[in-house]
N, C-alpha and C positions, 0 to 999 in steps of 0.2 A: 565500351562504356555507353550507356544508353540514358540522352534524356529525357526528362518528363517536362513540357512545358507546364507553365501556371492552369493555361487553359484544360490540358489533359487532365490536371492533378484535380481542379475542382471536377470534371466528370468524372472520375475515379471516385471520390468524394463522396457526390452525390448517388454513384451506382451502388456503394457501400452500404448507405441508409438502405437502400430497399432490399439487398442481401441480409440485411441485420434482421429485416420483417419475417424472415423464413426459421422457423422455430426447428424443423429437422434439421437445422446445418448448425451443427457444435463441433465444440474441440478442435481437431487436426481437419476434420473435413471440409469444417465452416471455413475457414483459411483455404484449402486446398481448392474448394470450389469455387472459391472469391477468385483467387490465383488464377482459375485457368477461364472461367467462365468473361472476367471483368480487364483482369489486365491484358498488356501487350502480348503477343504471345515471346518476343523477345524477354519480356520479364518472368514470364508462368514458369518457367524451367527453373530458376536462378534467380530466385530472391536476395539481395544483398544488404550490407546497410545504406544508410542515407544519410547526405549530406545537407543538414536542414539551411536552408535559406530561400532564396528565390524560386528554386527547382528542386526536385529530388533527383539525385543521381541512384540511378541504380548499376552495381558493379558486375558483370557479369562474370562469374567466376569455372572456369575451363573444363575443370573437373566435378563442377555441376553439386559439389558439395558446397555449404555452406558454412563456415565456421567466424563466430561471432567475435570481431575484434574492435566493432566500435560498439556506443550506447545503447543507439537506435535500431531497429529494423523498420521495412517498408510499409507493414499493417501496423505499429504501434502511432507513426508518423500520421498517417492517414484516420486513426482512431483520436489523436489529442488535434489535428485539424477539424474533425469533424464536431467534435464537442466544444469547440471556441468557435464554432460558427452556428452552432442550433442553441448554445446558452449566451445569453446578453449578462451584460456588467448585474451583478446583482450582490446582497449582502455574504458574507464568507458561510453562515450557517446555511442558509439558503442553498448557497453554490456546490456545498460539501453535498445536502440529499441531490442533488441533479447529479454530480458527478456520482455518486451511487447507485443512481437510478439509471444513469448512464452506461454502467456496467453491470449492470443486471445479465445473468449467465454467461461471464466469463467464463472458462472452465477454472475450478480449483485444479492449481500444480502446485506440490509443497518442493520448498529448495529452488523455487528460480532465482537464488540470486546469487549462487551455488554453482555456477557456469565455467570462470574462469580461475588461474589458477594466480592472476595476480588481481589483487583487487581493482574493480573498474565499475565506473557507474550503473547497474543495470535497470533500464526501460523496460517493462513487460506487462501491455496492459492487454492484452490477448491471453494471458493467463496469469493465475496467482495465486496466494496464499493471504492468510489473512491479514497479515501485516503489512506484504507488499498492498493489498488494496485498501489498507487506510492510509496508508504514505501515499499512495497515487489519487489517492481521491480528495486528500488535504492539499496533497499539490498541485491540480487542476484547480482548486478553489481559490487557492492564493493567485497560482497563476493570472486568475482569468481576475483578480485584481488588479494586474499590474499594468503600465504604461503600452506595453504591446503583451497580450494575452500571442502566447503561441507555444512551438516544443522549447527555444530556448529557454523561456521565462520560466515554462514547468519544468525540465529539467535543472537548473538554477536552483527552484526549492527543492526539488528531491534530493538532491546535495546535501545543501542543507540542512533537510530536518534530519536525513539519513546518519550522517556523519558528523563525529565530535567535533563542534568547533565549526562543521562544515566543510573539513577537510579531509580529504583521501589521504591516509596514510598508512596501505597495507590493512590487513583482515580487521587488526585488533583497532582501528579509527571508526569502523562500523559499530553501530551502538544498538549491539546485539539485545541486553536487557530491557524488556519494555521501562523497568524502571528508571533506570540511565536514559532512555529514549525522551521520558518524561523530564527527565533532571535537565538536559542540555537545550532542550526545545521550550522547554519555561524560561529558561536566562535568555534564551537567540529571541521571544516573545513571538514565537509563535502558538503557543498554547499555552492554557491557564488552568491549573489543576483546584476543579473545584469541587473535592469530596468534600472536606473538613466543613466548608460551608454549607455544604446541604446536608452534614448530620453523621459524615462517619468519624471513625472513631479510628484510634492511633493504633498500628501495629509496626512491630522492629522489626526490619528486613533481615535476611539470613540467606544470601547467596552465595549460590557455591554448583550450581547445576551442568554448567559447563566444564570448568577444571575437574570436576568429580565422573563425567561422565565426555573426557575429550575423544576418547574414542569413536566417538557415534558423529563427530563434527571434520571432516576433512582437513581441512586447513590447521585442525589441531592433533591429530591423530599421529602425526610424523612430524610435528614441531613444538618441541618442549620449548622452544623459545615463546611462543605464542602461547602455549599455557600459561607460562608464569604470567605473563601481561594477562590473560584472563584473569589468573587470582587475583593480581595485584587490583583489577579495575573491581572485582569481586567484595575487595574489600573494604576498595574506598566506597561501593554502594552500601555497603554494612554501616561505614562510620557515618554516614552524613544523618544516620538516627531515623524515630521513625517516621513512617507516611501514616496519609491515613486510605481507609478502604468502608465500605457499607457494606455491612456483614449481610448474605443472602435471606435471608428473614427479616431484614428490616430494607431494604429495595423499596418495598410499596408504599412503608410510610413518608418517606422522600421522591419518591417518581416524578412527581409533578411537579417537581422543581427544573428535574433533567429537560433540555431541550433539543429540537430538532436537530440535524450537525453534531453533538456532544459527539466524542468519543471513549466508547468504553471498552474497559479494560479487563477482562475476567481475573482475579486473583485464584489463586488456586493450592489446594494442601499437597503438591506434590514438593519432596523433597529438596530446597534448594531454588528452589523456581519462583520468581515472583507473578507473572501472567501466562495465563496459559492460550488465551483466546482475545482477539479484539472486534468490534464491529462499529455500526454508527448509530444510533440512538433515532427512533422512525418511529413519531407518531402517524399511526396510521388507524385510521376508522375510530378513535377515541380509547386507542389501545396502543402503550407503548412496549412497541417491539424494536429492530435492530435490524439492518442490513451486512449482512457477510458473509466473506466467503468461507461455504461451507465443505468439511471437509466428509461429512456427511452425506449432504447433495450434490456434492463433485463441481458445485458453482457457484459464484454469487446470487445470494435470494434475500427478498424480507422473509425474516424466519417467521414462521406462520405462527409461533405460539408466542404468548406478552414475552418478556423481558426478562420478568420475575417468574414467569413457568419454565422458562430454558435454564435461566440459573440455579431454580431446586431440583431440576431434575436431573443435572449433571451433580454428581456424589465430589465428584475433586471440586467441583469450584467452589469459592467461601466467599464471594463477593463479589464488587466491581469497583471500578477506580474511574472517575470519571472527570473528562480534562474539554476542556472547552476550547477551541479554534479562535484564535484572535485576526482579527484585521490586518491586511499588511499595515493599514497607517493605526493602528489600535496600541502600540505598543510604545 
């Protein structure tokens, strides 16, 4: 076992930032070359996870494989250190664009959270998908609210906003539907769903996308027990009646309500499916567009066309849903 003093960790830290400055190192290499270039050479072979507190422990493991059985790893630790020491205490809207701007080319990975075979918190801010990087980027922002900004306090909200209730309990406590996402994170007060007030209009949810297509989802492929609990949660998102959403043609007449931080929601005409896509809401140059991760550009970007040109020019999408970030003490 090998470890990292405080002193170490902050040079690590700081050697990080200026590896970050290097535009050809993405993906597995950008990691690979931090790895060997930056750290111990005890650590560049045998990355492990971490024990967050005072130090990092890194485990060194014999057979030189790695197989993830806690939270954290060693780059996601050093990536949510390094972002609560280059952002100061600031407002949650505020905090949400830096942490996005923070991850600006992450690589897009779909299914990171898709790893293990019993459900366990998963960290992953070295790559993602589009959900995980709004859950990650809401939870660095609450975080960097709280009494001690660091991994435990973001880990704590990822919990959280992740899971029903906030509790881990097997696949089906994960709150797989953006809608349910929205249902259980409005009553916890961390977000506040504010289409209906800026102008949309009621539609009756009709889900059914995952029980109709459990095949395509692991953990439900070979367990009709966990089907049925999809339906059953499937249904109870049906009865709680409708939401509302802003139909894609009308976006512009309302925009200028949306602000900085918002997060939005794409709704979408595919079968069953309540959203299809999420990002953040980014005025930029006096033009509102959106940061996310794309699975297009294989990373996080501001997407270079407005808001309202991404949304007409995808045929499935029919709108957007948009929920506002509350305050840790806001609620």
């Amino acid at each position: 076992m090998t470890i990292i003093s405080k002193q170490e960790k902050k040079t690590i830290v700081k050697k990080m930032r200026i590896a970050n400055k290097y535009q050809f190192m993405s993906g597995k290499n950008k990691i690979n070359l931090f790895l060997f270039f930056i750290l111990p050479v005890s650590l560049w072979a045998k990355t492990a996870p971490v024990e967050i507190g005072d130090t990092i422990v890194a485990v060194e493991e014999p057979s030189g494989i790695f197989v993830p059985d806690k939270p954290m790893l060693l780059q996601d630790s050093i990536l949510i250190d390094s972002f609560f020491q280059t952002v100061g205490k600031c407002p949650v809207d505020s905090a949400i664009i830096r942490a996005a701007l923070f991850l600006l080319n992450t690589p897009y990975v779909a299914h990171t959270l898709e790893i293990n075979k019993e459900e366990k918190l998963v960290v992953n801010l070295h790559e993602t998908d589009c959900t995980v990087f709004v859950e990650s980027c809401l939870a660095l922002a609450r975080a960097l609210q709280s009494f001690q900004p660091g991994a435990d306090s973001f880990q704590r909200e990822l919990k959280r906003m992740r899971y029903r209730n906030g509790i881990i309990d097997g696949y089906i406590s994960r709150l797989h539907y953006t809608s349910d996402w929205l249902y259980d994170n409005r009553g916890k007060g961390i977000i506040d769903d504010m289409t209906g007030a800026l102008g949309g209009r009621k539609i009756k949810p009709d889900i059914h996308f995952m029980s109709d297509n459990y095949t395509k989802y692991t953990a439900l492929a070979n367990n009709p027990e966990n089907v049925q609990s999809i339906r059953v949660i499937e249904q109870e998102i049906n009865a709680r009646g409708n939401y509302y959403y802003i139909p894609k043609h009308e976006i512009s007449q309302h925009q200028s309500l949306i602000r900085n931080g918002d997060i939005i929601c794409f709704t979408t005409a595919i079968p069953g499916l309540d959203i299809s896509h999420l990002g953040i809401a980014y005025w930029h140059k006096k033009q509102l567009t959106f940061i996310h991760a794309s699975s297009t550009a294989k990373k996080v970007i501001v997407n270079p066309e407005s808001l309202v040109d991404y949304c007409n020019a995808i045929k499935a999408h029919t709108g957007i849903i948009v929920l506002r970030p509350l305050s840790v003490n806001e609620f």
